[in-house]
C-alpha positions in Angstrom: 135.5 90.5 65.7 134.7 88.4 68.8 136.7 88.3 71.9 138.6 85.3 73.8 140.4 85.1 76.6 143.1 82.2 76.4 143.7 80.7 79.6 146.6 77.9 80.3 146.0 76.2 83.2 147.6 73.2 85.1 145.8 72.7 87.6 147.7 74.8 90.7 146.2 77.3 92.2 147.2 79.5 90.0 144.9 78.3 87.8 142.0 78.5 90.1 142.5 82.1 90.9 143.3 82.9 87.0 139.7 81.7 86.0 138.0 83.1 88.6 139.5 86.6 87.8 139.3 86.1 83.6 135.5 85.0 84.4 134.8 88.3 86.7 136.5 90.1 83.9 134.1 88.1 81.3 130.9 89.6 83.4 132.1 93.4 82.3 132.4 92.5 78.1 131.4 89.6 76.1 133.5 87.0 75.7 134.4 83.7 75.3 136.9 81.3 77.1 139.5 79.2 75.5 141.4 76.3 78.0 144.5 75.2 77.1 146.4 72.5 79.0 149.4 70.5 77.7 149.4 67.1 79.2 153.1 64.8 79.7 153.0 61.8 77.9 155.4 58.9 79.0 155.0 56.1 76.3 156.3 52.9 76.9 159.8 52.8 75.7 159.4 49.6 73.1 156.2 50.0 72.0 155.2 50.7 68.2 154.2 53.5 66.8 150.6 52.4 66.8 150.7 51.7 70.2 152.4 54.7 71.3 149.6 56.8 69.6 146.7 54.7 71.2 148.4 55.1 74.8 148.9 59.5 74.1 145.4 59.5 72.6 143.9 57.9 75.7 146.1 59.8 78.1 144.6 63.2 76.2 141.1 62.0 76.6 141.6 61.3 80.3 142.8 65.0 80.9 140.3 66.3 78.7 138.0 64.8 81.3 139.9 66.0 84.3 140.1 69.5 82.8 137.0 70.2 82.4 135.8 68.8 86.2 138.7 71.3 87.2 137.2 74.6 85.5 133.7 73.4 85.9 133.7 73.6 89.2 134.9 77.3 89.6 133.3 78.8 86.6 129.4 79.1 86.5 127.5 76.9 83.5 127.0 80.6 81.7 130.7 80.7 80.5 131.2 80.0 77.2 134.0 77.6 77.5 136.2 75.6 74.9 139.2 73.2 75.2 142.2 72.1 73.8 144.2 69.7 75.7 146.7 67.6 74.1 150.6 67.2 74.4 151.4 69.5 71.6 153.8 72.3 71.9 152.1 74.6 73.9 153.7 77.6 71.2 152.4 75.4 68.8 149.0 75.1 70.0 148.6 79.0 70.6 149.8 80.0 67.0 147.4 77.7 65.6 144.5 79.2 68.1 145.7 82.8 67.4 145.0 82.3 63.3 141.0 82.1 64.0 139.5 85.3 63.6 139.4 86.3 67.3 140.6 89.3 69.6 142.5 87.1 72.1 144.0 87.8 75.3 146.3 85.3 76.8 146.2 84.5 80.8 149.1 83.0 81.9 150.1 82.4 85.7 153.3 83.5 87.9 154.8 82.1 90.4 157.0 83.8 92.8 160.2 81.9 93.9 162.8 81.6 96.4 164.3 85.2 98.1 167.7 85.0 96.4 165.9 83.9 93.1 163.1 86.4 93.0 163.2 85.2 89.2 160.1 87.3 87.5 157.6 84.2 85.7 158.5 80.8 85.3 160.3 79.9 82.1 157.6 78.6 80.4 155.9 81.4 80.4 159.0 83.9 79.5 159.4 81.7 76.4 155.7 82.3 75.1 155.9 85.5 75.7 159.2 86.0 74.3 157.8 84.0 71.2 153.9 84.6 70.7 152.7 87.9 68.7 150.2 88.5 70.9 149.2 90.3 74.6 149.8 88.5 77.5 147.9 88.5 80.8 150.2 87.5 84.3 148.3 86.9 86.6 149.7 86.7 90.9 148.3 83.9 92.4 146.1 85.9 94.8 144.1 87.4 92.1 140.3 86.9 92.1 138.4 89.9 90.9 139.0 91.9 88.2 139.2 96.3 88.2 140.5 98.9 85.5 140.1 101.8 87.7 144.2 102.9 87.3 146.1 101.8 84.5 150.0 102.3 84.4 151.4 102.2 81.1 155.2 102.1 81.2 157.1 104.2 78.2 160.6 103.9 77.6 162.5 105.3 74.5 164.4 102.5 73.2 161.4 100.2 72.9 158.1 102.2 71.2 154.5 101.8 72.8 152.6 99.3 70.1 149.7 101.9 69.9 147.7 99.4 68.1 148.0 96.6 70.5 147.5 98.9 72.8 144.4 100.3 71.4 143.2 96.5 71.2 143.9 95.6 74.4 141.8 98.8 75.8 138.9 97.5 73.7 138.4 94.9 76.2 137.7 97.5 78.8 134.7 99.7 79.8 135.8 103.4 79.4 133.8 104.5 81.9 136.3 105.5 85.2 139.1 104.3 83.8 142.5 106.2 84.4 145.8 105.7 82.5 149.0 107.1 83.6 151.6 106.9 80.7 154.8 106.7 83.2 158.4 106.6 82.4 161.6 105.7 84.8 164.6 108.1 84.2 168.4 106.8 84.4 170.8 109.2 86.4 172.0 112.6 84.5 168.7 111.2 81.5 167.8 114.2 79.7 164.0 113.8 79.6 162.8 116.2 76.7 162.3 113.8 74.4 161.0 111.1 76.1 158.5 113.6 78.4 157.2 115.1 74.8 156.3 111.5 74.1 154.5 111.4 77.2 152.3 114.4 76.4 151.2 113.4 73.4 150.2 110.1 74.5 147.8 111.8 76.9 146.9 113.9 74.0 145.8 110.9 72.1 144.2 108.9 74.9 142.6 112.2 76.8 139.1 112.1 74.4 138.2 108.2 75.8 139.8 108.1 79.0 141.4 110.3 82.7 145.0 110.6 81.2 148.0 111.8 83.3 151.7 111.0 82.9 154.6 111.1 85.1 158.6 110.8 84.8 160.4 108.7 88.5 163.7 109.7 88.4 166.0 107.2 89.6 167.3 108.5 92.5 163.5 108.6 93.5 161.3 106.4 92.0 161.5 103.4 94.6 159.8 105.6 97.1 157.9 107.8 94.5 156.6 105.1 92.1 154.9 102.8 95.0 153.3 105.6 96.2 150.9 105.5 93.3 151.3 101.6 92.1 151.1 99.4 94.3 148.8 101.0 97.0 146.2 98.3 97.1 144.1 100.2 94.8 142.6 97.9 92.0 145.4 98.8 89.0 146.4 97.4 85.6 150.6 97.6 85.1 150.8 97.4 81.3 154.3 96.9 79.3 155.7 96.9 76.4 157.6 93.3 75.4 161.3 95.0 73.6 164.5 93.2 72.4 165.8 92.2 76.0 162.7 90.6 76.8 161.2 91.5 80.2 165.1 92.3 81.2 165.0 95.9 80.7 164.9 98.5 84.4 161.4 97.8 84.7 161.8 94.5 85.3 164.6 94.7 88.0 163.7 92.9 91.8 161.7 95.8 93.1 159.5 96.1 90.5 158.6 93.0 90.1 158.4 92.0 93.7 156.8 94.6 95.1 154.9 95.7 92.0 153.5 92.3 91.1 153.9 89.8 93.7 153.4 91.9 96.9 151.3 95.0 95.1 149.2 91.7 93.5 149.2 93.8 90.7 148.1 91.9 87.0 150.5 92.7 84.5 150.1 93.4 80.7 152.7 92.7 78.3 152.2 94.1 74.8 153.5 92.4 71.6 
């Protein structure tokens, strides 16, 4: 089945660093690109409904145009590129890409906001992910070339590694020195039996393709501990598993994310 990297863009520069990183990833497997943007319609408040549908076709025609001078210019004439712009839904518009007989990835940008907020991806982006069956991409804004030296995989017990979507995901990376370490973090008092027998055999069932290693941060630790390996400034992957709280779990608590993500400028993977 071919491969596609979705990208939503909108014209920050996010989006400039996102295409310039899912195009260095492109050069490394064959793929091709997908650009979604949603454009804002504002139609005039007594016109018909004929009218109203002129004005929105005309306004998606215009962006169209605009769109593809934006990613033009960044990505080389070599890059298979495709477009969708209109003002649909943007979960609408992704669920009727995802249907088409392609491996997708979606790239999605975040943005970092004030100190006391420090809220992890902007809302738009919590609800797709939250809402699409499929993996998702975050990108840092800083973001430019792409690397799958060191891949973190966090495990927790509540919320089950999707081996398959994790399998699939892989399958857009070269095997050759890649390492994964399956990690978990450990609550106070957590009896960790169970959940570093997990551990094991995900290593067992990884070890034949790839470097495998796994490792259990207690809490009363893992600040110090986990940054020492994540987060060092060496290219790394930070892949997650999406569970019923929806990117609320420990993980996803200020430290993490900031100095993880944002300050580590470490991509993020979020599994379905």
């Amino acid at each position: 089945m071919k491969k596609r990297f979705i990208l939503l863009i909108d014209f920050s520069e996010h989006s400039e660093s996102l295409l310039k990183y899912a195009y260095d990833w492109s050069l490394q497997i064959e793929t091709e690109f997908l650009i979604i943007h949603q454009t804002e319609v504002i139609t005039p408040t007594l016109a018909d409904i004929k009218t109203r549908e002129k004005f929105t076709q005309e306004i998606n025609l215009k962006m169209l145009d605009q769109v593809k001078s934006f990613v033009e210019n960044i990505l080389p004439n070599q890059a298979q590129l495709n477009y969708d712009v209109s003002d649909k839904n943007l979960n609408f518009t992704l669920k009727a890409h995802l249907n088409t007989g392609f491996e997708n990835l979606i790239f999605v940008g975040i943005k970092e906001t004030s100190l006391r907020k420090k809220i992890f991806l902007g809302s738009t982006a919590i609800q797709l992910i939250n809402e699409i069956e499929n993996s998702f991409v975050a990108m840092p804004k800083e973001m430019t070339k792409f690397s799958h030296e060191k891949i973190f995989v966090a495990v927790t017990e509540k919320h089950p590694l999707n081996i398959l979507e994790l399998n699939n995901f892989l399958s857009f990376i070269d095997e050759t020195e890649t390492s994964i370490t399956f990690f978990h973090l450990s609550d106070y008092n957590e009896d960790t039996d169970f959940i570093e027998k997990k551990l094991r055999d995900l290593t067992t069932l990884f070890s034949a393709q790839y470097n495998v290693d796994y490792k259990i941060y207690e809490k009363n630790a893992y600040f110090n501990d986990i940054k020492k390996v994540i987060n060092n400034k060496v290219d790394e992957l930070l892949i997650v598993q999406k569970g019923s709280r929806h990117l609320t779990d420990k993980l996803f608590r200020r430290f993490l994310i900031n100095d993880l993500v944002f300050e580590g400028e470490t991509p993020l993977i979020v599994l379905p």
